[in-house]
N, C-alpha and C positions, 0 to 999 in steps of 0.2 A: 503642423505636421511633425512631426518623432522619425528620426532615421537616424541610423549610425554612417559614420562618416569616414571612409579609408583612406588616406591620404597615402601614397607610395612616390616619396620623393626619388626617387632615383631606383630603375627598373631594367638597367643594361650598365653593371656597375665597373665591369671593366672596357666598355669603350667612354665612358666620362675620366676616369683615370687616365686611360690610353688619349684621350680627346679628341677619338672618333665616336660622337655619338649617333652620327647617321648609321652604321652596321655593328654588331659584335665585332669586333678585330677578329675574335680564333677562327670564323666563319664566312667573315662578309657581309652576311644577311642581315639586312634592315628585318630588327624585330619585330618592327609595324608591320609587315608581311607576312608573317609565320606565322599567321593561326590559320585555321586552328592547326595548335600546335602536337608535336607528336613527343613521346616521353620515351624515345628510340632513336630517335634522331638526332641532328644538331644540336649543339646549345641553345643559337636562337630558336628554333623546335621546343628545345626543351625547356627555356626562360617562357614560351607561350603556353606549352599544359601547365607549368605551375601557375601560372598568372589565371587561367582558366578555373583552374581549381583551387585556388586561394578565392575569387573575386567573384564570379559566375553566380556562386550559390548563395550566396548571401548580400549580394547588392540588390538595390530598389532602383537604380540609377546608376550608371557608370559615365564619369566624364572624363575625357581622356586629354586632359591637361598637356600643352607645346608649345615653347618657349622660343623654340628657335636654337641654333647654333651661331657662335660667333662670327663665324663666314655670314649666317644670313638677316636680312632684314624682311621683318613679317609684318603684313599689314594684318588688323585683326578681323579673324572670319571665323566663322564656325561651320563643321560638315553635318550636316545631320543625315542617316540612314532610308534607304530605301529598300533595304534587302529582307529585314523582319517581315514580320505578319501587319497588318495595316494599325493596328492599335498599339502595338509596340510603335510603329513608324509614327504616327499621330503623338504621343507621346512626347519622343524625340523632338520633332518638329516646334509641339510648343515650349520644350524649353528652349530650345534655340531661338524662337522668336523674344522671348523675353532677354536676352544677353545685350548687352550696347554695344555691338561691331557690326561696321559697314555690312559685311560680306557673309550672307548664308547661304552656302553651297549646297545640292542637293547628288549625294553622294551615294552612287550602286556599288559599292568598294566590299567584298566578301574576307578578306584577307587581314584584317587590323583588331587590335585591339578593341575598341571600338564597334567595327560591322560587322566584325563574329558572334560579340555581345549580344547584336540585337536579332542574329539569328540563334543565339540561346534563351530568346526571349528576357534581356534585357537591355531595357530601353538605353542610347547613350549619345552620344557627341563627341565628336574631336573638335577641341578649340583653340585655337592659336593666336595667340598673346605674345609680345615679347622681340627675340630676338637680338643678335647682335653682345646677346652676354647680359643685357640688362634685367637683373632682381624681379621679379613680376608676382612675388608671393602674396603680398597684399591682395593686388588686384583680381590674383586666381581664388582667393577666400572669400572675393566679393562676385564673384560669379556664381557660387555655390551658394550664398545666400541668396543671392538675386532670384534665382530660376528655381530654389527650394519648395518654395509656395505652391508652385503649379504644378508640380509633377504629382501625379492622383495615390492616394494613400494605398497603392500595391504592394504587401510585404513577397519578399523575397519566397518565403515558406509557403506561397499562394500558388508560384508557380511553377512549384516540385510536384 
């Protein structure tokens, strides 16, 4: 299967600087929150319409890569969605089943990156790896192989 691949290392660039990556500093607001976002609003408001409309329209797949902050220690699990349409949810569900971490959560969350996604009818996951500060880049590029295979040949442009 053929898909392009977005990689967006770093999406709240000044609370990584500030090294409060849980909220934007100017605001507070944990970005994972703020979708769907508004382009009048907040920063984090408005770091979530650009992210909408950067990604939305042109993903086949959205996996929403989390590492953890160095306060915390993460055991690896993945969220997959309940909030889409059942075949977007179905979708979700079996990449998640193919990932190697204990814990698959099953997630009615409307509000994230991620479960906004899949009520833009695209399919996604949040996946948590990591923590505590430790490198996880490899392992996050072997997740996106892993679970590549199985996600069904949907272009982006199918379902505009």
């Amino acid at each position: 299967m053929a898909c392009n691949v977005i990689l967006l290392p770093l999406t709240n660039p000044t609370a990584f600087y500030a090294g409060t990556k849980q909220v934007v500093p100017e605001d507070g607001i944990n970005l994972n929150r703020a979708f769907p976002g508004n382009a009048k609003g907040s920063l984090s408001a408005r770091l979530a319409v650009a992210l909408e409309n950067a990604l939305y329209p042109v993903a086949d797949f959205l996996a929403d890569l989390h590492g953890g902050d160095y306060n915390e220690v993460l055991h690896p699990l993945v969220f997959f969605p309940t909030s889409g349409d059942a075949a977007i949810n179905r979708t979700s569900l079996i990449a998640a089943q193919t990932l190697t971490v204990p814990y698959r959560v099953r997630s009615s969350a409307r509000n994230g990156l991620y479960s906004w996604a899949v009520q833009k009818n695209v399919p996604a996951l949040l996946i948590e790896r990591g923590g505590r500060g430790i490198s996880i880049f490899l392992r996050r590029t072997m997740v996106a192989k892993r679970f590549s295979g199985h996600i069904p040949n949907v272009s982006a442009k199918s379902r505009r």
